[in-house]
C-alpha positions as CSV (number, residue, x, y, z in Angstrom):
1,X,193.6,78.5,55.0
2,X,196.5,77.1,57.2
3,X,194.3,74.0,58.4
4,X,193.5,72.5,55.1
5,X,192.4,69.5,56.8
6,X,189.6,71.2,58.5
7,X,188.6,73.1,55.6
8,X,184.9,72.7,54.2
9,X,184.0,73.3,49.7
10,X,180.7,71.7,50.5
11,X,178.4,74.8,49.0
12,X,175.1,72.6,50.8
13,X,177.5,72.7,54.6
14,X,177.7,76.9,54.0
15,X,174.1,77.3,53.1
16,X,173.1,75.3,55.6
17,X,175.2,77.5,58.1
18,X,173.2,80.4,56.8
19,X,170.3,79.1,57.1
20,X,170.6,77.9,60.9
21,X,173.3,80.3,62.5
22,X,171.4,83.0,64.8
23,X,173.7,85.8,64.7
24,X,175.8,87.3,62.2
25,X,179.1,89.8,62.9
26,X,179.5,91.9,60.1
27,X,183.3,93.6,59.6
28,X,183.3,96.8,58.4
29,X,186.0,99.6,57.5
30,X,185.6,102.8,59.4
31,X,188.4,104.9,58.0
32,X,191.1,102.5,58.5
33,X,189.5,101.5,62.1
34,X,187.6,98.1,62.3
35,X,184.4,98.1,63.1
36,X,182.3,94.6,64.0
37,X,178.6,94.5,64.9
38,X,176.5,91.3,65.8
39,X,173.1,91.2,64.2
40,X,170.4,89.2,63.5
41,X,169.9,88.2,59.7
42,X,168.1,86.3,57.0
43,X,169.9,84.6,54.3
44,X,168.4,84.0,50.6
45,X,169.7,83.1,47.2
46,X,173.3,84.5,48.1
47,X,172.0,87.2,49.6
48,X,172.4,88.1,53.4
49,X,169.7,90.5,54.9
50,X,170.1,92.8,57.9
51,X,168.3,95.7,58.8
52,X,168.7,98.8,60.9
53,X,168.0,102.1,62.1
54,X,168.2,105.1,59.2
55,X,171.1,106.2,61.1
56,X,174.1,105.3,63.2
57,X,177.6,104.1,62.6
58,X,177.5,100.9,60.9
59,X,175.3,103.2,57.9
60,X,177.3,105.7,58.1
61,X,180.3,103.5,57.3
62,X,178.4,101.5,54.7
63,X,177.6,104.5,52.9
64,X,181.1,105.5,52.6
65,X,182.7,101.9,51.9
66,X,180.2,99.3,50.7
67,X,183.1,96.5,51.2
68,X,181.8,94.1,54.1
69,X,183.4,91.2,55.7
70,X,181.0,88.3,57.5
71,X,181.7,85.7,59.8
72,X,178.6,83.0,61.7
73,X,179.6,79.9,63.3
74,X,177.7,77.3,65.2
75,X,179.6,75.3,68.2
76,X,179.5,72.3,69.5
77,X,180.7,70.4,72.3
78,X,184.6,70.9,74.6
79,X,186.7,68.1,74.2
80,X,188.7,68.0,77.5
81,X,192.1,66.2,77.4
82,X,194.6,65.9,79.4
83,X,196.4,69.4,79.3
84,X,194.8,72.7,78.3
85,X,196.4,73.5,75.2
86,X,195.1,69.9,73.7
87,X,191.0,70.9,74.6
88,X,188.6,70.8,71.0
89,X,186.0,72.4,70.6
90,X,183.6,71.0,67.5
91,X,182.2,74.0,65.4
92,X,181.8,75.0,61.9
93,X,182.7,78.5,60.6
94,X,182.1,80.8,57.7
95,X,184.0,83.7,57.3
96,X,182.6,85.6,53.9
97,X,183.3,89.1,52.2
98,X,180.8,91.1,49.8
99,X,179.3,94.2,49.1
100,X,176.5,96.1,51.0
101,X,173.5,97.8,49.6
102,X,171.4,99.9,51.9
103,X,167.7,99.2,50.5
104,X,165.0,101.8,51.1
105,X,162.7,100.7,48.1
106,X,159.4,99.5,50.3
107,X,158.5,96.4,48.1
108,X,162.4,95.1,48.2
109,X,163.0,95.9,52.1
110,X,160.2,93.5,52.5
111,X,161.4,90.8,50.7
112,X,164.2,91.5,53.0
113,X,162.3,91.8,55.8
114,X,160.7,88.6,55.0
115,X,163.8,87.2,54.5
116,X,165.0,87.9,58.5
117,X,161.7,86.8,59.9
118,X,161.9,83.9,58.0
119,X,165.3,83.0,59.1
120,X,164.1,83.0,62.9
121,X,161.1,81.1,62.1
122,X,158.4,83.3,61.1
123,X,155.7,82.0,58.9
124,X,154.2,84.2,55.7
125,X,153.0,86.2,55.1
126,X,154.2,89.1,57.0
127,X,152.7,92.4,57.1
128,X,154.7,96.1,58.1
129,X,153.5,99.0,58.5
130,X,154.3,102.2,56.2
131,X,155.2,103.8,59.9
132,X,157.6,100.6,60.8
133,X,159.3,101.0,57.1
134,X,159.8,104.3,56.9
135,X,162.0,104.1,60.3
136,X,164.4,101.4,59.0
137,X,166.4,100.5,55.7
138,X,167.3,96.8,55.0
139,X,170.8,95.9,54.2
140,X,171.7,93.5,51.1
141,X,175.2,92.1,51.0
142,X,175.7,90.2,47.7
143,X,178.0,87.7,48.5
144,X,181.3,87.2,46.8
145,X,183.3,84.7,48.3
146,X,183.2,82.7,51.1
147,X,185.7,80.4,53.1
148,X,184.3,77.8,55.9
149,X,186.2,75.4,58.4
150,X,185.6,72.6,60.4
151,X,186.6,70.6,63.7
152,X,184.6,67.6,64.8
């Protein structure tokens, strides 16, 4: 990271970031072309959980390159000063990389599931139906490394 100034190693600032941000973009690699979807998303034990339709691009992709990039942020306030180019904005960032697993197994895409309503502030316990599930697949991504930044 070029800023080292504004660069966060607190592991309680990132998971609080996961545990508040509302929208996650996940990066992935369509055959050399970069592909970015926002989502919604719960966030557990290292574990980020999306899910999605049986079919489409992003599964597609994921099925052919588990490798996924991650980035949430939450903003703050503008800063105006005098000229443009010296406007702040405060945020906090996370961009992250891991690896995606597309979960069909009932019992672990409701822990998943669980996970997401959770994150949005959904009490348990949750029920789904057998018709909802079999529509959908949860996605894991195990985490592997994660950088954060900071401006206040």
């Amino acid at each position: 990271m070029r800023r080292k100034e504004k660069e966060v190693h607190s592991r309680e600032v990132m998971e609080k970031l996961l545990q508040t941000a509302q929208i996650i973009r996940i990066g992935l690699n369509d055959g050399g072309e970069p592909y970015i979807v926002p989502m919604l998303f719960g966030y557990q034990a290292g574990r980020i959980f999306l899910h999605s339709a049986k079919e489409g691009r992003k599964i597609d992709i994921i099925r052919k390159s588990s490798l996924v990039c991650f980035e949430v942020e939450e903003a703050g306030d503008v800063t105006e000063k005098e000229t443009p180019c010296k406007w702040t904005l405060d945020y906090v960032s996370i961009v992250g990389w891991g690896e995606a697993h597309i979960i069909d197994d009932p019992e672990e895409m409701r822990l998943g599931l669980d996970a997401i309503m959770s994150h949005y502030g959904g009490r348990p316990p949750f029920e789904y139906s057998e018709t909802s599930l079999s529509k959908i697949v949860v996605i894991r991504i195990d985490i592997s490394s994660m950088t954060c930044k900071r401006s206040m």
